[in-house]
N, C-alpha and C positions, 0 to 999 in steps of 0.2 A: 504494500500500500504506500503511494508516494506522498508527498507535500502538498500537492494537489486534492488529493480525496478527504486527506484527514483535513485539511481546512472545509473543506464542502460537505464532511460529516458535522464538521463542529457548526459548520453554520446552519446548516440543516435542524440539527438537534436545539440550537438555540430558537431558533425561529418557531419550532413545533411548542417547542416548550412554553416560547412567550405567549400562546393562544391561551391560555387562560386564564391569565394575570387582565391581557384585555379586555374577555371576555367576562370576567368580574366586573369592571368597568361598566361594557355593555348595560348590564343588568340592570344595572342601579339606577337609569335614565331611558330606559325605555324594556316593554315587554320579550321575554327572552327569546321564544319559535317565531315572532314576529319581528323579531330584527336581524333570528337567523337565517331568514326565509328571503329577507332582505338582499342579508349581504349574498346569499349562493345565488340567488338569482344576479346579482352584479357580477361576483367571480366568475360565474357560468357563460355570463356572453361574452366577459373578455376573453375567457379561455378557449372559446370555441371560434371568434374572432382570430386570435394567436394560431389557432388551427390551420383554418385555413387560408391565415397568410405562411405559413409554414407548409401550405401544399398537402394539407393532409386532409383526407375526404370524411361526408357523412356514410361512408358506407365500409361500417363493420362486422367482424367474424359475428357468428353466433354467441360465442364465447363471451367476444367486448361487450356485445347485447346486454349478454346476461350480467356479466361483469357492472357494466354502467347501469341497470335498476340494482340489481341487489346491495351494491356500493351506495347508492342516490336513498336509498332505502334504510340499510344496515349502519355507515358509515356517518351520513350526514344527517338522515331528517334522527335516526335514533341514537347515537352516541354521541354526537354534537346535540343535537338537542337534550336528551336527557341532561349532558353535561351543562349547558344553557341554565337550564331550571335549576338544575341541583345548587348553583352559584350565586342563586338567589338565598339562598341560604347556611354553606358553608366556604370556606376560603379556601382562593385559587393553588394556594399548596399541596391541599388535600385532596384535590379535585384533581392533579397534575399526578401528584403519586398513585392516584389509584388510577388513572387512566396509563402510567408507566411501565404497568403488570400484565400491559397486551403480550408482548415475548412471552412472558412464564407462560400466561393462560394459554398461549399457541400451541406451544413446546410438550405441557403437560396433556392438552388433548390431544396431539398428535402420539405421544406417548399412551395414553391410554385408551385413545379410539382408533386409529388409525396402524397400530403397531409399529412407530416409528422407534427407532432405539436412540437413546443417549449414551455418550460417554459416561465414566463416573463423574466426570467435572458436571455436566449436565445435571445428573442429581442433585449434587453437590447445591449446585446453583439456584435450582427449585426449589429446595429446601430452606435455603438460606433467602431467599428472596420470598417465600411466604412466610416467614419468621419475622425478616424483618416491616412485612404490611400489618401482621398479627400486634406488634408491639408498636407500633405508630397508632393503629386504629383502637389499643389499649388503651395508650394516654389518652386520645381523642376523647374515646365513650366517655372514661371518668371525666373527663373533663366539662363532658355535656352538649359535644359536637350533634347537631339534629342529624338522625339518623336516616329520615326520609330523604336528604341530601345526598348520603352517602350510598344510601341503596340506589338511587338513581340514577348515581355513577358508576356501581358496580353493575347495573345492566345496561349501561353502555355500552364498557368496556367486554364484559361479553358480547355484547350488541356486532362488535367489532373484529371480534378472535372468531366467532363466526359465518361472517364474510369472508374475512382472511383464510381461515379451514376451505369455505366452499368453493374460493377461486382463485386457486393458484394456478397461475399460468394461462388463467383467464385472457389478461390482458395481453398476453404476447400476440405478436401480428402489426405492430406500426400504430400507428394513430393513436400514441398513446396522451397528446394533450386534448385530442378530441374525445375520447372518455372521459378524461377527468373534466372537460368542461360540461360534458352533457351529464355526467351522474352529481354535479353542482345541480344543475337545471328540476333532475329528477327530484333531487333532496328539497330544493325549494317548492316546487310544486307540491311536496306531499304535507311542508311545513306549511304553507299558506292556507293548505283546506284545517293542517288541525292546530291554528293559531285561533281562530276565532271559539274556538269548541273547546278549549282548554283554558283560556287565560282571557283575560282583559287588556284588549290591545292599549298601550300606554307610548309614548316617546316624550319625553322632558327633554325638550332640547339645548344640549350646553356644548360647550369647547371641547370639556371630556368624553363625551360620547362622541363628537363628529372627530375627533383625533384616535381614539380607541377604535372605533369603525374601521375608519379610512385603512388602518394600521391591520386589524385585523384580517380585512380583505384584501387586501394588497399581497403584505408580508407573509402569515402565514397560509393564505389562504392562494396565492399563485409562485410567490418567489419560493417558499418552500417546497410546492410543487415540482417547480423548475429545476430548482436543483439536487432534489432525491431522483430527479429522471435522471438527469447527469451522472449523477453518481452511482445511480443504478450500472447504468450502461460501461463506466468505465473500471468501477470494480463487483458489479455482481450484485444481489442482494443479500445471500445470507453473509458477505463481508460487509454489503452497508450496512443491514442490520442490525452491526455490531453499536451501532452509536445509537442507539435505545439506553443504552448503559448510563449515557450523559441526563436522559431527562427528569428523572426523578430532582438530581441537584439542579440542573436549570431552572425548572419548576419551578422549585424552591425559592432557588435563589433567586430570579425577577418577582416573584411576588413580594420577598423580601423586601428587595430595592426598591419598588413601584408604589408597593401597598401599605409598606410597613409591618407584613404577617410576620409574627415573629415562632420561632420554635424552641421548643425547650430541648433539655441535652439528652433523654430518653426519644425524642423525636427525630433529632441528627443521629443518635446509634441508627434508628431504622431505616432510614435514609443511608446511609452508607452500606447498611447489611441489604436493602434491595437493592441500591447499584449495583455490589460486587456481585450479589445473585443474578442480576441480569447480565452481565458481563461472562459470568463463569457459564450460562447459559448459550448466550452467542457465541463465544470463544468454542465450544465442543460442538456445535454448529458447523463450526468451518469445514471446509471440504479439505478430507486427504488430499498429499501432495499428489498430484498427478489427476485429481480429478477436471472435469470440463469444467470450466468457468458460465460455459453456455446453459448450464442446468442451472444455476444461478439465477440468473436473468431469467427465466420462465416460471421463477418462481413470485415474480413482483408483485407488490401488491403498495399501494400508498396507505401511510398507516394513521394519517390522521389530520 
């Protein structure tokens, strides 16, 4: 892995990570499926725009098809949405760490549905990465974190390891920004019919929200797109994959700096024990020496 990936890993992972810290923001100034429905419906036509100035067509595999609903479905209107809601109620750290357990959860149902095998590091990793979510979401309870919050976010992020499961290798076949623009479009569509059926559409309009927005859709929402493609393509996914490992502390740490969320030292143990778990996870991921790099890449999936 050269200079190049590991900076485009690092920016990748920062940028994913800074989606919730904004999206906290979001919340606070206007209603949360109705401003997410918003913003994919904007990311969706720039990105399908990008498409096809980039020469890339509406006419995809069956796979992309399927890929672009259940993504627009799985991905956006319910793990971005749940996580939306849930942010109305608890903070963006918490809400970043349990969205950072997509790996494990992939890992472990692949292990126990699918009969993928792990390394021992791979256990290793499992183990220690739901140890350290168990004693984060310890302090949390006693603390008195709303739990209807947290469950929301914990069927997201299934929401999410379930898509990922159903389509690997989906997306392979080209036209990979005219997916992600069109499974935007889907997720916005599905979020507009249940914005009104769920909540009470609101926007308090301030600085902070049209700056959280802007930022939102932009940054994580295309340039991090942009360059997990890049970086797919020039080292592979289960080597990109490896910078999952970063988001739990990103997470953290922008909400920190932004929000002022602060954590206590039983909070940073957990945080470092699901890093290393997700790392010691990816890490026994990697493909033996000698394997195709092209199995890699078919396995893509955008993870958030």
């Amino acid at each position: 892995m050269d200079a190049r990936a590991i900076a485009m890993g690092l920016a990748f992972a920062l940028m994913w990570s800074s989606a919730f810290t904004s999206a906290r923001i979001i919340v606070q100034d206007a209603s949360p499926l109705f401003s997410l429905a918003v913003r994919f419906l904007i990311s969706g036509l720039i990105g399908v725009a990008i498409a096809r100035a980039l020469g890339q067509t509406w006419r995809l595999t069956p796979g992309q098809w399927r890929a672009t609903v259940i993504f627009g479905l799985c991905q956006n209107a319910l793990y971005l949405g749940l996580n939306f809601v849930a942010m109305q109620w608890i903070e963006a750290s918490l809400a970043a760490i349990i969205a950072s357990t997509m790996p494990l959860l992939v890992a472990l149902a692949g292990w126990g549905f699918l009969g993928e095998r792990l390394r021992p590091l791979g256990y290793l990793g499992l183990a220690a990465g739901f140890i350290g979510v168990a004693l984060i979401m310890g302090t949390r309870i006693s603390a008195g974190v709303d739990l209807m919050g947290v469950a929301l976010c914990v069927l997201g992020v299934l929401a999410l390891t379930t898509a990922t499961l159903a389509l690997r290798g989906a997306t392979s076949g080209g036209n990979f920004m005219m997916v992600v623009g069109l499974q935007m479009l889907v997720g916005s569509a599905i979020l507009f019919v249940a914005a009104p059926l769920f909540e009470t559409i609101f926007v308090t309009p301030t600085w902070r929200l049209a700056a959280a927005f802007v930022y939102t859709t932009i940054v994580p929402g295309l340039m991090a797109t942009f360059i997990w493609v890049l970086l797919l393509n020039r080292i592979g996914a289960v080597r990109a994959a490896t910078f999952h490992f970063l988001n739990p502390v990103f997470g953290v740490a922008v909400a920190s700096l932004l929000l002022g969320e602060s954590l206590g030292p039983l909070d940073l143990l957990g945080v470092a024990i699901v890093t290393a778990g997700i790392l010691a996870v990816q890490l026994a991921r990697q493909p033996h020496v000698g394997a195709q790099p092209a199995v890699e890449r078919s396995r893509a999936a955008k993870p958030g």
